[in-house]
C-alpha positions as CSV (number, residue, x, y, z in Angstrom):
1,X,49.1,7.9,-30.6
2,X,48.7,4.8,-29.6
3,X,51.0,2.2,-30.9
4,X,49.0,-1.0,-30.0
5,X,45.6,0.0,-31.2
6,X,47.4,1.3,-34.8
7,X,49.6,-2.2,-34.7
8,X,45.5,-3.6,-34.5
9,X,44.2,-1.3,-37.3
10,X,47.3,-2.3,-40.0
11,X,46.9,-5.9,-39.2
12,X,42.7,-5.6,-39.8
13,X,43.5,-3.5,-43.0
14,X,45.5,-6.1,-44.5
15,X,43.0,-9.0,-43.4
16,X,40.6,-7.0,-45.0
17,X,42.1,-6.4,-47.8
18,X,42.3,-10.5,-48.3
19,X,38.7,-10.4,-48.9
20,X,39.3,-9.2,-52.3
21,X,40.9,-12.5,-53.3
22,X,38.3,-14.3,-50.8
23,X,35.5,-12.6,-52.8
24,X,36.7,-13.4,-56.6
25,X,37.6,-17.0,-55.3
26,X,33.7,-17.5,-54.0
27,X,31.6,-15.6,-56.6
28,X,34.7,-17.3,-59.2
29,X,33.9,-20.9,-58.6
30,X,30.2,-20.3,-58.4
31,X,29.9,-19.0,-62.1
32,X,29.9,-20.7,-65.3
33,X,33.4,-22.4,-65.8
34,X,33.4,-20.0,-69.1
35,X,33.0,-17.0,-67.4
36,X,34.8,-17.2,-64.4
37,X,37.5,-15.1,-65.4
38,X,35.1,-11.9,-66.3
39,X,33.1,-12.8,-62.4
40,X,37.2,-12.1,-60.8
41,X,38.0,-9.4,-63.2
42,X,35.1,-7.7,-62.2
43,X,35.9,-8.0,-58.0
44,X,39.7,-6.6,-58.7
45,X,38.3,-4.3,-61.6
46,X,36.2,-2.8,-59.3
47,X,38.1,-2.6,-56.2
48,X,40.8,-0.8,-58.0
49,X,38.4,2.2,-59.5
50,X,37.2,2.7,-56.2
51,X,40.5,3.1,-54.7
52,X,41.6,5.5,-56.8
53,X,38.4,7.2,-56.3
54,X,39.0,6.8,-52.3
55,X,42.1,8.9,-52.5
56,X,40.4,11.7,-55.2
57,X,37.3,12.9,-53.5
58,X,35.8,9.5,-51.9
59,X,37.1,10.0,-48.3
60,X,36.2,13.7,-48.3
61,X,32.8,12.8,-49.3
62,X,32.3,10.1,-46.8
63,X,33.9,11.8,-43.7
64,X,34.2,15.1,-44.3
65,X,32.3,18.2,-42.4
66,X,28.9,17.0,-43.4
67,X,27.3,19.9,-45.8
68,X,25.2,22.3,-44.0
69,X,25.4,20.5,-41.0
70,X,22.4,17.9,-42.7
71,X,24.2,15.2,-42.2
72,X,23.9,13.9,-45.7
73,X,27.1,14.5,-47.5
74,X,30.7,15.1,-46.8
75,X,32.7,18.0,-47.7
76,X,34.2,17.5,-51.1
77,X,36.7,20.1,-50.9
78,X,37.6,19.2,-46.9
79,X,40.2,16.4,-48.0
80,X,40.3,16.7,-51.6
81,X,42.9,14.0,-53.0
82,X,43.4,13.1,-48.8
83,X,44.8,16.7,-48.2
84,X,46.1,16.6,-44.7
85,X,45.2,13.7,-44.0
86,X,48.7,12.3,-44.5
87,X,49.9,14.9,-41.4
88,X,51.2,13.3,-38.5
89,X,49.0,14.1,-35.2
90,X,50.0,13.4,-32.2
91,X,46.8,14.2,-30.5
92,X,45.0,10.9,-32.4
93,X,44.5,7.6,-31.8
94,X,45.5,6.4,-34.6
95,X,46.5,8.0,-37.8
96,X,43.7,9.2,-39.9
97,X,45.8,7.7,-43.2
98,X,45.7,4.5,-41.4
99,X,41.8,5.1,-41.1
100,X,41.4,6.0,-44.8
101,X,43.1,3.1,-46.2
102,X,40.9,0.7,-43.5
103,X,37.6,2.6,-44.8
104,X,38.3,2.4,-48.5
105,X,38.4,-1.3,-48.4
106,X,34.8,-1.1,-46.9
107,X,33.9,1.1,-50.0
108,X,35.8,-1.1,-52.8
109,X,34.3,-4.8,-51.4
110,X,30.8,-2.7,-51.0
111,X,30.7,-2.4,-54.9
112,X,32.5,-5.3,-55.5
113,X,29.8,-7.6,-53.9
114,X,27.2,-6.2,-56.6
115,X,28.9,-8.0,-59.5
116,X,27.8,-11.7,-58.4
117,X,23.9,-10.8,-58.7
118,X,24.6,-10.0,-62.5
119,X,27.3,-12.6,-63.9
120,X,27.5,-14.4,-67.2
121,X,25.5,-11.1,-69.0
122,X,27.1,-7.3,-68.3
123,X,29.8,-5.9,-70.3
124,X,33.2,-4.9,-68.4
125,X,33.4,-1.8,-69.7
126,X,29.6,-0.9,-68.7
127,X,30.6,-2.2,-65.1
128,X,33.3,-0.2,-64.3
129,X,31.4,2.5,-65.5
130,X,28.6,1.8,-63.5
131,X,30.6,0.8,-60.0
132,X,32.7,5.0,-61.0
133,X,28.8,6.3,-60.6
134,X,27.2,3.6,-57.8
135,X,30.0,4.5,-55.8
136,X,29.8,8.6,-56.1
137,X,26.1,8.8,-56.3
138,X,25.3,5.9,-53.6
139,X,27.6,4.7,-51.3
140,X,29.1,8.0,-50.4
141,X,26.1,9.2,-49.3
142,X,25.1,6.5,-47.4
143,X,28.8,5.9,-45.7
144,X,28.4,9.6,-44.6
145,X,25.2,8.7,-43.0
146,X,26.5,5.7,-41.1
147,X,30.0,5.8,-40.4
148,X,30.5,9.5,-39.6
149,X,30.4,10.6,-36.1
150,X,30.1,13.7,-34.7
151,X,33.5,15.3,-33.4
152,X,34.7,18.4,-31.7
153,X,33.7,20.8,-34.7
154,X,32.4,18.0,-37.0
155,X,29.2,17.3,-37.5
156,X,28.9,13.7,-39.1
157,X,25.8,11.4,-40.7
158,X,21.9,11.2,-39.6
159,X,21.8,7.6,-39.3
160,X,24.4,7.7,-37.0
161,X,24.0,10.7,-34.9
162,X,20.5,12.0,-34.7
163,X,18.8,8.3,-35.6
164,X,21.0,7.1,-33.2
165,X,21.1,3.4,-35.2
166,X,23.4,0.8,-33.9
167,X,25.4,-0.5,-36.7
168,X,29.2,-1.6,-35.7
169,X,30.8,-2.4,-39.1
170,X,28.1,-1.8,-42.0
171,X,25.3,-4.3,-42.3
172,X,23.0,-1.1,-44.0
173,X,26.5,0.8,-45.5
174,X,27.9,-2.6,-46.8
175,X,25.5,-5.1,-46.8
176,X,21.6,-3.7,-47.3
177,X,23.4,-1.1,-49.7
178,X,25.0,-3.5,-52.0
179,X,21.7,-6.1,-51.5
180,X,19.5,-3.4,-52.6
181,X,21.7,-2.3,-55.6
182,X,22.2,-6.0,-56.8
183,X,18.0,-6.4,-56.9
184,X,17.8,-3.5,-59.1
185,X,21.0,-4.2,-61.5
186,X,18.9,-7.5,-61.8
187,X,15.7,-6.0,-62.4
188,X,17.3,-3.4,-65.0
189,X,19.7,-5.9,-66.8
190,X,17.1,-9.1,-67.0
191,X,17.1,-12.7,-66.7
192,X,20.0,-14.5,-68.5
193,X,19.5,-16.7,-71.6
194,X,16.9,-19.9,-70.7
195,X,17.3,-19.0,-67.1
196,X,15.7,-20.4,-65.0
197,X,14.5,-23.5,-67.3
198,X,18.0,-24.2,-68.1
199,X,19.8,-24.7,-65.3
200,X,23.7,-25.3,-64.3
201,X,26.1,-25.5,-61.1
202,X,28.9,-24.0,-60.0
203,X,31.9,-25.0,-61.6
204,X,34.2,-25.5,-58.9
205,X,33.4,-26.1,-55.4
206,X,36.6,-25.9,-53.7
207,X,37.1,-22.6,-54.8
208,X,33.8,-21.3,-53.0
209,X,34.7,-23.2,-50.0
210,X,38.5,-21.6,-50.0
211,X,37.2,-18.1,-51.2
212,X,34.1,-18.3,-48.0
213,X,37.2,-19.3,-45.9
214,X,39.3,-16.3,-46.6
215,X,36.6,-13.9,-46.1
216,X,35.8,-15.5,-42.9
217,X,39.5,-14.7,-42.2
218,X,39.2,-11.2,-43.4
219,X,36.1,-10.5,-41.6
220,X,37.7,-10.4,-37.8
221,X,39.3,-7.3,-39.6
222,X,36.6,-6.3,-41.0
223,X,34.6,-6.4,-37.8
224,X,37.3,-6.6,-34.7
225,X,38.9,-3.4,-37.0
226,X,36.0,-1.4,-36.8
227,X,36.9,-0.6,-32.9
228,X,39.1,1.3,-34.1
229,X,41.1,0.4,-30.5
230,X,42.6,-2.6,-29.6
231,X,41.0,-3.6,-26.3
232,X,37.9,-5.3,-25.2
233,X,35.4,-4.5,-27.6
234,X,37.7,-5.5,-30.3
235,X,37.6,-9.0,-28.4
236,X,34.0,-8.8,-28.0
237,X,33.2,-8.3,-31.9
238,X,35.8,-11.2,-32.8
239,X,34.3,-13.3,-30.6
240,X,30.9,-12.6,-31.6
241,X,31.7,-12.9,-35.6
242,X,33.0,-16.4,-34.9
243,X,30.5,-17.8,-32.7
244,X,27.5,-16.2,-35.5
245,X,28.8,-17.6,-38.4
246,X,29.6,-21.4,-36.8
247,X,25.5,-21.8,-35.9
248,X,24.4,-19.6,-39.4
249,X,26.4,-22.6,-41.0
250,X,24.7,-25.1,-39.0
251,X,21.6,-23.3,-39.8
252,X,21.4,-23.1,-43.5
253,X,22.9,-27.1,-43.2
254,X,20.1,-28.1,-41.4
255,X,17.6,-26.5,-43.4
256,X,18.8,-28.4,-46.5
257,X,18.8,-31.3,-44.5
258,X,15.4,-31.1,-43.3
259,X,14.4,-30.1,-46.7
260,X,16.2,-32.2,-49.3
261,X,17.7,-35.1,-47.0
262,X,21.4,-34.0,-47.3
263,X,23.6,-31.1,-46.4
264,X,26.2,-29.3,-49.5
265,X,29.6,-27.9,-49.3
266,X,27.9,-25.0,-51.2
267,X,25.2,-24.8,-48.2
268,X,28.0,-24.6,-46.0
269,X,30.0,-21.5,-47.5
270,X,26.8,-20.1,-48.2
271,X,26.1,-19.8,-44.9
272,X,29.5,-18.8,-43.4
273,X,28.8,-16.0,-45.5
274,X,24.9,-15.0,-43.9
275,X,26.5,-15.5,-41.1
276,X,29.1,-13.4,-40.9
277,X,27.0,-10.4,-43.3
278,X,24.2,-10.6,-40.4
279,X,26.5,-10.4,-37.4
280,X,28.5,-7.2,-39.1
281,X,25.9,-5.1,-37.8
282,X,25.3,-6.7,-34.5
283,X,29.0,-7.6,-33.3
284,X,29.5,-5.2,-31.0
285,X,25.9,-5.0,-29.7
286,X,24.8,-8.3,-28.9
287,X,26.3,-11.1,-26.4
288,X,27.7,-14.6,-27.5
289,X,24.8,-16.2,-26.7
290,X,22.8,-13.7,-28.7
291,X,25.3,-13.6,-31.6
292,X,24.7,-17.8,-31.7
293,X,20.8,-16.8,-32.3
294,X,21.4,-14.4,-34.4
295,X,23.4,-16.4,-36.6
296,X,21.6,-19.5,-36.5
297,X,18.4,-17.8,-37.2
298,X,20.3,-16.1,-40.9
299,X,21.7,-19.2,-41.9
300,X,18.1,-20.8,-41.6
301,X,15.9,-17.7,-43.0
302,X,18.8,-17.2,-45.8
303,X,18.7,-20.4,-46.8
304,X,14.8,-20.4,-47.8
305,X,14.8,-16.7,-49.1
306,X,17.6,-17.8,-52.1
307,X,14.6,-19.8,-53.0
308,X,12.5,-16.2,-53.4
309,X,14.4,-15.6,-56.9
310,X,12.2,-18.1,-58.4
311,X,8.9,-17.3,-57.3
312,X,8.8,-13.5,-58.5
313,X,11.4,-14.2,-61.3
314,X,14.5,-12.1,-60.5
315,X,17.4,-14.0,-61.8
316,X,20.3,-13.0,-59.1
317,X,23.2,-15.3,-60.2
318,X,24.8,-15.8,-57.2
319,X,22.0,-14.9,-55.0
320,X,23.3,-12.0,-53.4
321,X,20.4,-10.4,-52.5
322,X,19.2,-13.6,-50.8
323,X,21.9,-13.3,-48.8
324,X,23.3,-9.7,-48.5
325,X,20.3,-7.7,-48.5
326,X,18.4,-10.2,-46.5
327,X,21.2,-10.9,-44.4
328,X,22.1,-7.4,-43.8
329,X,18.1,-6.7,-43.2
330,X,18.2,-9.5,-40.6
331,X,21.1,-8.6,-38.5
332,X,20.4,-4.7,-38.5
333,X,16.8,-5.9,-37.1
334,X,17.8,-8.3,-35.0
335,X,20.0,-5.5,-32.6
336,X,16.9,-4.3,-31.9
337,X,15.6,-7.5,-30.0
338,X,18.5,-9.2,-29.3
339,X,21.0,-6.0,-28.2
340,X,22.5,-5.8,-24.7
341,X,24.2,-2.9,-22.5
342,X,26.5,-5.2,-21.3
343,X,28.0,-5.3,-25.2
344,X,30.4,-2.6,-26.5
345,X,27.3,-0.7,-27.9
346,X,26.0,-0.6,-24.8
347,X,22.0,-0.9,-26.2
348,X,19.8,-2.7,-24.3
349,X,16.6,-4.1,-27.2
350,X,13.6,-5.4,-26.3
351,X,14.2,-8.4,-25.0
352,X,16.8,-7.0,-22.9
353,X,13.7,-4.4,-21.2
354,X,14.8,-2.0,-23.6
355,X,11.5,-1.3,-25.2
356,X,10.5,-0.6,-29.0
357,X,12.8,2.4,-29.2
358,X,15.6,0.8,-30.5
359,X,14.0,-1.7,-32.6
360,X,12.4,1.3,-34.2
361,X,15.3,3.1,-34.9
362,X,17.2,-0.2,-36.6
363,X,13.8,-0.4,-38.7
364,X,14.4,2.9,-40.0
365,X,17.9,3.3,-40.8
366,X,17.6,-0.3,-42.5
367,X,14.5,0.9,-44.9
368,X,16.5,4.5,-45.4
369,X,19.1,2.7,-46.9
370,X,16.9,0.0,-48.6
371,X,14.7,2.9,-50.5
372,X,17.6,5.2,-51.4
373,X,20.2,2.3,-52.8
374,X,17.7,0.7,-54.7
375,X,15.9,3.7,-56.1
376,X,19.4,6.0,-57.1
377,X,21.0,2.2,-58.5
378,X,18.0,1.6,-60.7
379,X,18.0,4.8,-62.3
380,X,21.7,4.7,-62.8
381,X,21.2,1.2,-64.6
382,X,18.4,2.4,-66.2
383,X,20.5,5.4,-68.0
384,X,23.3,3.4,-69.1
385,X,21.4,0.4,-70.3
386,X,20.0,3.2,-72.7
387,X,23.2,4.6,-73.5
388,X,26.2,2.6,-73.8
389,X,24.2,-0.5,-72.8
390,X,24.7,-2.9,-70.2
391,X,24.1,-6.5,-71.5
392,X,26.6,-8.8,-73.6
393,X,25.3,-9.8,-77.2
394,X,23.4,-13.3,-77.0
395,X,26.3,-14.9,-78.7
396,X,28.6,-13.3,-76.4
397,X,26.5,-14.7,-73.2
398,X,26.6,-18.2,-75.2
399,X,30.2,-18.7,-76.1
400,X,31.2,-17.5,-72.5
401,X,32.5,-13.8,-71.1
402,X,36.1,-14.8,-70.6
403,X,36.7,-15.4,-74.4
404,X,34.1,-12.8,-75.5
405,X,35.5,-9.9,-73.5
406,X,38.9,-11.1,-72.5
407,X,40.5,-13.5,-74.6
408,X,41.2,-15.8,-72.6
409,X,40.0,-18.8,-70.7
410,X,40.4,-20.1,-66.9
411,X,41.4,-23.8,-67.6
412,X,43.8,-24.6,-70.9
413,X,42.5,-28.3,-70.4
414,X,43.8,-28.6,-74.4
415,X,47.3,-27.3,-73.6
416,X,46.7,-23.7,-75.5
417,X,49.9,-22.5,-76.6
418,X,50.5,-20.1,-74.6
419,X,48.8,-17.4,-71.6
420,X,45.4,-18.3,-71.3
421,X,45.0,-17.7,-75.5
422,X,41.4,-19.6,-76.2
423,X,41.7,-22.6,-78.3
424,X,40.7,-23.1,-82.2
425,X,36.8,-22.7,-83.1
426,X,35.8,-26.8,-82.8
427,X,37.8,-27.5,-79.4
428,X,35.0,-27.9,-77.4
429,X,34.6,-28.2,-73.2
430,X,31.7,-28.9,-71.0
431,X,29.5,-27.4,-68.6
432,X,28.6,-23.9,-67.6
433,X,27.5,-24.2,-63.8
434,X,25.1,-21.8,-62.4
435,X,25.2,-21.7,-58.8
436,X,21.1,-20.2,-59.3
437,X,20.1,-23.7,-60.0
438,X,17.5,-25.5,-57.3
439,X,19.8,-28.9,-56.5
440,X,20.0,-29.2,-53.0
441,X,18.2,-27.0,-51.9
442,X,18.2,-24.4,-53.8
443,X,20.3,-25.7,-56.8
444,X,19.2,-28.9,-57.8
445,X,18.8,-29.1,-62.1
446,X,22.4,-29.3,-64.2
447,X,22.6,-28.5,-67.9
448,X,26.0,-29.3,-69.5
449,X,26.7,-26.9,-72.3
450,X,29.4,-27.0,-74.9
451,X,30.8,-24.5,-75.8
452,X,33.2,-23.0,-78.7
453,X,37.0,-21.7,-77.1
């Protein structure tokens, strides 16, 4: 056992498991001030089914014996509510309960991130319903693919080991996966009410920029973590995830600039966070040079493909595909040029004099992933919308999902009486802000609506 690398692993589990504040603080501020608390209640809502789900069957499916030796699914049965995995072994690096509760944060932020694409118009109760499914029927799978190795007696995921794909931390498990899954949620669920000719903004800035600064916190776990050592390729990926997401913010920044004649706060956590999706495959295979191109290219191409929502009229609040899928797309892609054997992954891509090989390879695994998420999340949408249904009455949407499905509201600007209980019918407040509106780039209209608490 060794003590230093398992001191590395608890300290990236619990920056990790920041994120889920980080995350409900950044998709929180972006949403209508209305709704806000429904956006966080769905990030912690979320997180906590597939926890429990983790320790049921999740981490069996995802790292157990893979079924028939395919390489498509984990053995169910192997570690069935984490049997044995709680056994002290001497012979490991670190303790595979250690590992379990590192991986299930990966699981719980994956289906988290899904929830900004749809804000302001899905039920709570239909959402946690969906993420119990998404997460059995999709990300499972695809974990097993990608994040299982082969071991002495084990055999682990295609992706991984017969495809061969470079991916250090997840940008097809995590971020292509969730991408994918948002579009066809969207697709499925449909544009909200007047979107896009009534437009809004986010309702409170410094909340995105805090919650974009805590996940950039939590992602040196999330990366540096996923050496599962502490040595120099943990160094390597931290390094690496810094120096990406400082020129994917410059990027995006000087897009708007060039574009619209000024640069936003919201530009600026928007592209901390391209930044740091895109280098997640790529930290541990490119160098710091490569991980500055890399990033400044995703905070550029990310900033123009937010924009894509509005030409083939797919209304993804919070514009995570934009971002995660295209992001994720980007960096898996970009290993494939821009990888180096002188990295941890040890890859050499073409314009190292590695060829086509590899490049191939990321192009595949990237699609696989693409195809199946999108394909298996539509069809899920598709049966609950015509069961229990997914969408929020009209009048529900209007008056705002934290008082429609919570009873509550985010800001007692009226002095409520007590805990968050909505004000009397006529007490009115101002302004649902939808970060999907084009000011500045790519959010540029308001529309102040009152609204009934």
């Amino acid at each position: 056992m060794d003590t230093g690398s398992t001191a590395w692993i608890l300290a990236s589990t619990a920056a990790v498991s920041l994120m889920v504040p980080g995350l409900a603080l950044f998709y929180g501020g972006m949403t209508a001030a209305r709704s806000t608390l429904n956006m966080i209640m769905m990030t912690f809502g979320s997180v906590a089914l597939v926890g429990c789900i983790w320790v049921l069957y999740g981490y069996s499916a995802a790292f157990g014996n893979s079924i028939g030796g395919a390489g498509l699914l984990g053995d169910v049965g192997e570690y069935l509510g984490m049997k044995g995995v709680i056994t002290d072994d001497p012979s490991a690096v670190i303790p595979a309960s250690l590992f379990a509760a590192f991986q299930a944060l990966f699981a719980a932020l994956t289906a988290a991130l899904i929830c900004g694409a749809i804000s302001d118009r899905i039920k709570f109760g239909a959402w946690m319903v969906f993420t119990g499914i998404w997460v059995t029927v999709v990300y499972l799978p695809v974990a097993h693919w990608v994040f299982a190795f082969d071991s002495e007696g084990v055999v682990g995921g295609w992706i991984v080991n017969d495809l061969h794909v470079v991916d250090f931390a997840g940008g097809t498990a995590v971020h292509i996966n969730a991408g994918a899954a948002a579009l066809a949620m969207v697709l499925v669920i449909g544009k909200r009410n007047g979107w896009p000719a009534k437009q809004s903004r986010p309702h409170n800035l410094p909340f995105v920029m805090l919650g974009a600064g805590i996940l950039w916190f939590g992602w040196f776990g999330f990366n540096g973590g996923s050496a599962l050592a502490a040595g120099n390729a943990a160094s390597v990926v931290v390094l690496n995830t810094f120096a990406a997401t400082c020129s994917a913010l410059l990027g995006w920044l000087l897009v708007e600039k060039l574009r619209d004649g000024h640069a936003t706060s919201l530009g600026g956590a928007s592209g901390v966070i391209a930044g740091l999706v895109a280098i997640t495959p790529a930290c541990g295979a490119v160098s710091p040079v490569g991980a500055l191109a890399l990033g400044a290219v995703a905070g550029a191409v990310c900033a123009l493909a937010v924009g894509l929502k509005y030409r083939f009229g797919y209304d993804d609040s919070l514009d995570v595909v934009g971002v995660h899928l295209v992001g994720g797309v980007l960096g898996t892609l970009l290993v494939g040029l821009l990888g180096t054997a002188e990295a941890p992954s040890a890859r050499d891509g073409l314009l190292y004099g590695g060829g086509f090989k590899l490049l191939g390879q990321q192009t595949v695994g990237a699609l696989a992933v693409l195809f199946y998420s999108f394909t298996l999340t539509w069809l899920i949408a598709k049966a609950l919308d015509k069961t229990m249904g997914l969408r929020v009455s009209a009048d529900a949407e209007r008056e705002g999902l934290d008082v429609a499905l919570h009873a509550e509201s985010a800001y007692d600007l009226l002095g409520g009486s007590r805990g968050g209980t909505p004000q009397p019918a006529g007490a009115t407040s101002s302004a649902a802000h939808d970060p999907g509106a084009p000011f500045s780039g790519h959010r540029r209209q308001e529309a102040t609506v009152s609204q009934a608490e």
